[in-house]
N, C-alpha and C positions, 0 to 999 in steps of 0.2 A: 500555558500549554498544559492539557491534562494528561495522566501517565497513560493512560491508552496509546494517544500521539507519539509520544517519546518512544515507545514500545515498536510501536509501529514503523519508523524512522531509522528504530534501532536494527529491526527485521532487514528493512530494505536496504541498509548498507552494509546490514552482514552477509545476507544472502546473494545479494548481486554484485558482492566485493567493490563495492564504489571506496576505494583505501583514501581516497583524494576527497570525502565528503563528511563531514560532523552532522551531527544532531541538530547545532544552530542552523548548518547553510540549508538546512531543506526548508521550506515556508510551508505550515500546514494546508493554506489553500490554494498554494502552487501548483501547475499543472504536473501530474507526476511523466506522462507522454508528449513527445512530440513537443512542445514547446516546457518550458518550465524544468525540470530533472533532467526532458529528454532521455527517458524509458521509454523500450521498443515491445515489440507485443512477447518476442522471447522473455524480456525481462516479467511481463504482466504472467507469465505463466508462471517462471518460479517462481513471483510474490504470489500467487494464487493458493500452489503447494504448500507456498511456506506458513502461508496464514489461516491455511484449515487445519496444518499439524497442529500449530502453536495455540489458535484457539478453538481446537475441536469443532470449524464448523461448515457448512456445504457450500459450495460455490458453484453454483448452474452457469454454464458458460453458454449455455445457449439463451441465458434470460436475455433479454434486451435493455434489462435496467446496471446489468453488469460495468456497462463501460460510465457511466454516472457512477458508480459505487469505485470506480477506479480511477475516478478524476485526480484528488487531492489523497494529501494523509486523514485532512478531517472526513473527509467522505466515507473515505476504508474504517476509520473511528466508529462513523454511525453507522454503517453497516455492521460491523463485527459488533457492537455492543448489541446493534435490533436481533442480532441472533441469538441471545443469551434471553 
């Protein structure tokens, strides 16, 4: 697991207060919606907020390739590193 992941993992159970979830139980290419984490689209918003504070960067909610970029942790990974 690369420290982006871990970061990123880290993100999602601070900011959505999952107090019941570690770093190990989440799988990076588990679904984070709907099946897999079972994140709702409220949740997809404050990971949205929380991941342009944290890494300075834009997130068009009206792209179409959004909901691909918010499948997995690895997904949010390569998305947030292609913006750098």
């Amino acid at each position: 697991m690369n420290d982006l992941e871990t970061k990123i993992k880290q993100l999602i159970i601070d900011s959505l207060n999952l107090e019941d979830i570690s770093i190990d139980d989440i799988d990076s290419t588990e679904a984070l919606f709907v099946d897999g984490l079972g994140l709702d689209s409220i949740d997809a918003l404050e990971l949205g907020v929380v991941l342009q504070k944290e890494f300075n960067i834009k997130i068009k909610v009206q792209d179409d390739e959004i909901k691909k970029h918010f499948y997995s942790v690895r997904a949010l990974a390569e998305f947030v590193s292609n913006q750098h």
